[in-house]
C-alpha positions as CSV (number, residue, x, y, z in Angstrom):
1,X,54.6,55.3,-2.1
2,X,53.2,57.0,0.7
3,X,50.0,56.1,2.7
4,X,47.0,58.0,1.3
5,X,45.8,60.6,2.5
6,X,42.0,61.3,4.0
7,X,40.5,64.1,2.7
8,X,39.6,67.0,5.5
9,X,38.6,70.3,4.9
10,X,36.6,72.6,7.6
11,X,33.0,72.1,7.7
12,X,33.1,68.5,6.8
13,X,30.8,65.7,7.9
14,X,31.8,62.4,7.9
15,X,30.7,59.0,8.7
16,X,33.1,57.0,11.1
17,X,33.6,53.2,11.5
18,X,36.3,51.0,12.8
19,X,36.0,47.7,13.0
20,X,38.2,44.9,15.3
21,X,40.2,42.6,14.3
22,X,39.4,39.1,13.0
23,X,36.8,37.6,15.9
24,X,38.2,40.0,18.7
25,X,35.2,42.4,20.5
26,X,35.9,45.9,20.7
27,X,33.7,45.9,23.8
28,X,33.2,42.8,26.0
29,X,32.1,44.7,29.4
30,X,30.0,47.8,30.3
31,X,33.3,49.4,31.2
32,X,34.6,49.5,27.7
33,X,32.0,51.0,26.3
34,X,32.4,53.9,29.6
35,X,36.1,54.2,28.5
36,X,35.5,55.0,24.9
37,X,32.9,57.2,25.1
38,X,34.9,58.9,27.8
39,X,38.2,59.1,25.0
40,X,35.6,60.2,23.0
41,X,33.9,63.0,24.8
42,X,37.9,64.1,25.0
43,X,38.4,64.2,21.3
44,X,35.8,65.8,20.5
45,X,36.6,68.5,23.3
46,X,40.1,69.2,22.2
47,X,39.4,69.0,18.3
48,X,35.6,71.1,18.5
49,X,34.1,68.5,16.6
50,X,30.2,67.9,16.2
51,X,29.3,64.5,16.9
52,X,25.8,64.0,15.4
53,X,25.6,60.3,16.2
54,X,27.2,56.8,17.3
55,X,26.7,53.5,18.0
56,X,28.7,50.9,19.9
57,X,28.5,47.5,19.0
58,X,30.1,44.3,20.4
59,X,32.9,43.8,17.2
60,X,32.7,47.7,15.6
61,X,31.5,51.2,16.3
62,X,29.5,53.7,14.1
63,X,30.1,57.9,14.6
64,X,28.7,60.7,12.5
65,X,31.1,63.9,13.2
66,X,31.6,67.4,12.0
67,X,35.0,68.8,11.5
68,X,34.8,72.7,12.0
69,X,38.6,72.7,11.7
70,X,39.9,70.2,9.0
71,X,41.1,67.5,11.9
72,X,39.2,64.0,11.6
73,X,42.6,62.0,11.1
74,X,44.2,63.2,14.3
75,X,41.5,62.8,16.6
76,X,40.8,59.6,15.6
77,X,44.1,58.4,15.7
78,X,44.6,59.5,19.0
79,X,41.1,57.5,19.7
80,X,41.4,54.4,18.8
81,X,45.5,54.2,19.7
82,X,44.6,55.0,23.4
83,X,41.9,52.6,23.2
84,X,44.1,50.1,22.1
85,X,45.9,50.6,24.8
86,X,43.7,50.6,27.4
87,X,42.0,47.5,26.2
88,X,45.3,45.8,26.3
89,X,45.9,46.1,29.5
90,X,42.8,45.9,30.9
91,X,42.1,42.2,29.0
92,X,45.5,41.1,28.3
93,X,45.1,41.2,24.7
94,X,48.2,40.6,22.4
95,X,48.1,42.0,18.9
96,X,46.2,44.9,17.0
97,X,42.7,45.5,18.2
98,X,41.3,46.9,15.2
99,X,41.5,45.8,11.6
100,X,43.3,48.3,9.7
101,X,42.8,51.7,10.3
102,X,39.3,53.7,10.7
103,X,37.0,54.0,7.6
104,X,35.3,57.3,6.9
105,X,32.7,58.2,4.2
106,X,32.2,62.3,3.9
107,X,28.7,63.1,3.6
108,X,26.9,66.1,2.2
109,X,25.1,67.3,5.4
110,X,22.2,69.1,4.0
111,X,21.1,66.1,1.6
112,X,22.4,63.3,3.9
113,X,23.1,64.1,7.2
114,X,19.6,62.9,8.7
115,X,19.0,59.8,7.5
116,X,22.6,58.2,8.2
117,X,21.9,59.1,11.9
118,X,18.9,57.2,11.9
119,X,20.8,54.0,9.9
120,X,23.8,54.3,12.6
121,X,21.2,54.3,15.8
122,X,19.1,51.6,13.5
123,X,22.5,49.2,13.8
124,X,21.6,47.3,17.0
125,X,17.9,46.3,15.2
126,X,19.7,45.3,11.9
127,X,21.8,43.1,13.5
128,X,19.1,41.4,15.6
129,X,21.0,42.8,18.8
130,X,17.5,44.2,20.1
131,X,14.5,44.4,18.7
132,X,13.7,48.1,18.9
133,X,15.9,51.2,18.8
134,X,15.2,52.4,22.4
135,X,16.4,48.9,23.9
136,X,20.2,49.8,22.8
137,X,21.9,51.7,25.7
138,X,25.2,52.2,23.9
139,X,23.9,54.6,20.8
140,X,22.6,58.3,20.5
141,X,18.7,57.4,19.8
142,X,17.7,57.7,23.3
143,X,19.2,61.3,24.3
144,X,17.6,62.5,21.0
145,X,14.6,61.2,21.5
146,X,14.6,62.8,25.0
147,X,14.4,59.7,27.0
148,X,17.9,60.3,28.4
149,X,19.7,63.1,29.5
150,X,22.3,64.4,26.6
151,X,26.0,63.7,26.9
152,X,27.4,67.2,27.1
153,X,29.2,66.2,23.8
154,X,26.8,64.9,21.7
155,X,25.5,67.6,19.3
156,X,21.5,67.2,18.3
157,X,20.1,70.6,17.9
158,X,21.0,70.3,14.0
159,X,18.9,66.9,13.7
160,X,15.8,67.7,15.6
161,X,15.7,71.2,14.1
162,X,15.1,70.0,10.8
163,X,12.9,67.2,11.8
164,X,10.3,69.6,13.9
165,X,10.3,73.5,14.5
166,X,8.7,73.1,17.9
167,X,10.4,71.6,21.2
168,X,7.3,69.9,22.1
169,X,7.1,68.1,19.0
170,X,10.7,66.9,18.5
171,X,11.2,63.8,20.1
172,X,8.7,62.5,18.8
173,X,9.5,63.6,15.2
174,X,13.0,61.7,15.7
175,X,11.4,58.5,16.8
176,X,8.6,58.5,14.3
177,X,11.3,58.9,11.5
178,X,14.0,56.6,13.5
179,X,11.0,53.7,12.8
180,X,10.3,54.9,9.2
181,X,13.6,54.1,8.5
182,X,13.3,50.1,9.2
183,X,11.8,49.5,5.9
184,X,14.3,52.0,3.7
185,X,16.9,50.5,2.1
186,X,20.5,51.6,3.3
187,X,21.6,55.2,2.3
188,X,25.5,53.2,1.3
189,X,23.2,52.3,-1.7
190,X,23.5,55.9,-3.0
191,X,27.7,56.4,-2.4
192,X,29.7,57.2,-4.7
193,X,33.2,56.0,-5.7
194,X,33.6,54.9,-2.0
195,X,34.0,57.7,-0.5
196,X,31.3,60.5,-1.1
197,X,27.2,60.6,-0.2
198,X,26.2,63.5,-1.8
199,X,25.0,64.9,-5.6
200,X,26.7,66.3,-8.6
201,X,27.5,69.9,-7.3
202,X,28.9,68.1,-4.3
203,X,31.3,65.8,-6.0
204,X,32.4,69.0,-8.0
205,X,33.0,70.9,-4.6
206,X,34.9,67.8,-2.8
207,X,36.9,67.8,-6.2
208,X,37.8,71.4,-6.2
209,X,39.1,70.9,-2.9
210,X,41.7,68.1,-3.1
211,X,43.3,69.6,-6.4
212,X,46.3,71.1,-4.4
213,X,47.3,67.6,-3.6
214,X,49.7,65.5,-4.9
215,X,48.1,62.8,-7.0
216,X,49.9,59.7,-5.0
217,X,48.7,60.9,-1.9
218,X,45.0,60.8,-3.0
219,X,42.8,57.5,-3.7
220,X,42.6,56.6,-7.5
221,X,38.9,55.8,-7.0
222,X,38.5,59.7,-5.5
223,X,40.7,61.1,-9.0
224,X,39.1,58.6,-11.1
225,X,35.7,57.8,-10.0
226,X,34.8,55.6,-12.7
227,X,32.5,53.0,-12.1
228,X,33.3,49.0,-13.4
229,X,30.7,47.8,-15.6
230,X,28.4,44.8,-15.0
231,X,30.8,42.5,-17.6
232,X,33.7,43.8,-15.3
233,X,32.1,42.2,-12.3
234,X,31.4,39.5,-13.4
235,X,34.1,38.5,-14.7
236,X,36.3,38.7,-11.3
237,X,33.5,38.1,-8.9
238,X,33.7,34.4,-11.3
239,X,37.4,34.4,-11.3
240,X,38.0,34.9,-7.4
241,X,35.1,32.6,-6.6
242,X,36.1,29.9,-8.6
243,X,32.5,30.0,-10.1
244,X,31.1,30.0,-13.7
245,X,30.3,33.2,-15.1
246,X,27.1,31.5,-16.0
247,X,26.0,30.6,-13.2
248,X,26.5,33.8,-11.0
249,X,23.0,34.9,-11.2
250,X,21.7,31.6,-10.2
251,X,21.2,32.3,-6.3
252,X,20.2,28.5,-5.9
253,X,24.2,27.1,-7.9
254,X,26.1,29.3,-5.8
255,X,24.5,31.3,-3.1
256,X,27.5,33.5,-2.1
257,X,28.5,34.8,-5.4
258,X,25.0,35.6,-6.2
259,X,25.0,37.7,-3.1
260,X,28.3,38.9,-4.0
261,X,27.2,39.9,-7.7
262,X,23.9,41.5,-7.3
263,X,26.1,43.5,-4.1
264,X,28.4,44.6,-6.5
265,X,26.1,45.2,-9.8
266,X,24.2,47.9,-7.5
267,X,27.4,49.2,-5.2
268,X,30.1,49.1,-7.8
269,X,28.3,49.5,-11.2
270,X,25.5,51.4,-9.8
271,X,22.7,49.5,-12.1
272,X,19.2,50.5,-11.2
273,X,17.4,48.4,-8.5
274,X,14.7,47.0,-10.8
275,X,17.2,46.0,-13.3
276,X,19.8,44.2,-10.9
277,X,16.7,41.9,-10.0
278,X,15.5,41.3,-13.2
279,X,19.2,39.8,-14.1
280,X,19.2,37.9,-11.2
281,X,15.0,36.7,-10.8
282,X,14.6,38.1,-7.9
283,X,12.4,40.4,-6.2
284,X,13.8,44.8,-5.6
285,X,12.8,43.9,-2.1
286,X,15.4,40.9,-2.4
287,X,18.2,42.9,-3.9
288,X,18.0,45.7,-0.8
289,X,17.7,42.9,1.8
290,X,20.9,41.4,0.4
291,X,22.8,44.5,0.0
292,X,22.0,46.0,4.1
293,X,23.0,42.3,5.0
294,X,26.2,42.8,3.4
295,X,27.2,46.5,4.6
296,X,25.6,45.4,8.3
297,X,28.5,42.7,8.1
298,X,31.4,44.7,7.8
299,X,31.2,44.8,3.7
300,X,32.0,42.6,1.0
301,X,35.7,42.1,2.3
302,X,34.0,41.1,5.4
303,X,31.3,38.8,4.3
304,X,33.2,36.2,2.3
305,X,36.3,34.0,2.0
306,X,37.6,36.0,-1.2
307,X,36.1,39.3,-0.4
308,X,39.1,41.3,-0.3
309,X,40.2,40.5,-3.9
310,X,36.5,42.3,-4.8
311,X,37.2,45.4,-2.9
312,X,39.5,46.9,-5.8
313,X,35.9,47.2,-7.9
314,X,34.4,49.6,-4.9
């Protein structure tokens, strides 16, 4: 069968991650970070993308880009092979440098676009990195909030536009909705089938536009969106963790499946916040605190021993 493929289609927006491999750092020295951003800067040149946002971290990267021509997959291929390279060499690495290929999540700009720049330039906070926005050199908060020049290639008139009509008032419109966001829960809380962060009428239009493909070359979850239902989960998240079925809404008997379940009952089965913590006795606040620990770590592959064997219910 062949590898499937990523939907593109002009116009799109998408949210970009890659993460590296096992405990490697994608960036261990100010110079990495200069050489990607530089690859960067040339992809988005030679494939007239929009990028609305990024974030470099230590282990994994964020981006937020627009695809005028319908061209995500070979730009970023050409990123992160050439990175690859050059990170070889320069550190003597042997072995991939990134864990499987690039994630991407396409957004519906007009509902969405805004408040997953502010999560990607939140990431550093999240992840205790530093303890305010500003503080991160490696992200796009700073040129948007006009406390830096801005990177030739990085695109910001669409955000500030729609966060403030007048000049004079738009940085601080980004940084006053930049530190709203700290208390929101994660926008990955609204996705759909894995792949899409938009409504109805945007489902329907992604739909429309992938019919022309063959069916094996397009993710089941993307054909099929269905969602698994609460007994589905958990029933595997008990049968992969080795834990009673009983006992995986205890959080205090076993700490990582509850984390695992209540993940899934909200990502997977899409339950309503108040009911996922009435099932498991805990607090909404709780539930949301659980579920941006999870996606900060890399997702529920990431974030425990049998992870992967969950990532077929997303």
């Amino acid at each position: 069968m062949s590898r499937p493929l990523r939907i593109e289609y002009p116009g799109a927006v998408y949210h970009v991650t890659a993460r590296a491999n096992g405990r490697q750092q994608l960036f261990t020295h100010i110079d990495d970070g200069s050489y990607f951003i530089e690859l960067l800067a040339r992809e988005i040149a030679q494939h007239k993308w929009l990028c609305h946002a990024y974030c470099l971290l230590e282990d994994h990267y964020h981006l937020v880009i627009e695809t005028p021509e319908a061209n995500l997959g070979r730009g970023m291929g050409r990123l992160n092979m050439a990175y690859s390279q050059w990170f070889g060499r320069e550190h003597d690495l042997r072995g991939h440098l990134f864990h499987g290929r690039y994630k991407s999540i396409i957004l519906q700009k007009e509902r969405h676009l805004l408040e997953v720049c502010r999560h990607v330039v939140l990431n550093p906070v999240r992840v205790q990195a530093v303890n305010r926005a500003d503080h991160w050199k490696w992200s796009s908060y700073r040129p948007l909030a006009f406390e830096e020049p801005e990177p030739e290639w990085l695109h910001r008139d669409w955000l500030l536009q729609h966060l403030a009509s007048d000049n004079s008032d738009r940085s601080a419109a980004w940084r006053d909705y930049v530190e709203e966001g700290m208390n929101i829960p994660s926008p990955w809380e609204k996705l759909r089938a894995g792949h899409y962060l938009g409504d109805e009428a945007f489902l329907r239009d992604i739909t429309d536009r992938i019919r022309h493909l063959p069916l094996d070359q397009i993710p089941a979850k993307i054909t099929n969106p269905a969602r698994p239902t609460a007994e589905k989960v958990l029933q595997t998240v008990a049968a992969v963790s080795g834990t009673s079925q009983d006992l995986l809404l205890d959080r205090k008997a076993a700490a990582d499946a509850f984390q695992a379940t209540v993940y899934l009952l909200r990502r997977a089965s899409n339950l309503p916040l108040r009911e996922v913590a009435e099932l498991a006795d805990v607090s909404q606040g709780r539930i949301s605190q659980i579920q941006r620990k999870i996606e900060d770590n890399g997702g529920i592959s990431a974030s425990f021993p049998w992870g992967n064997e969950l990532t077929s219910l997303l």
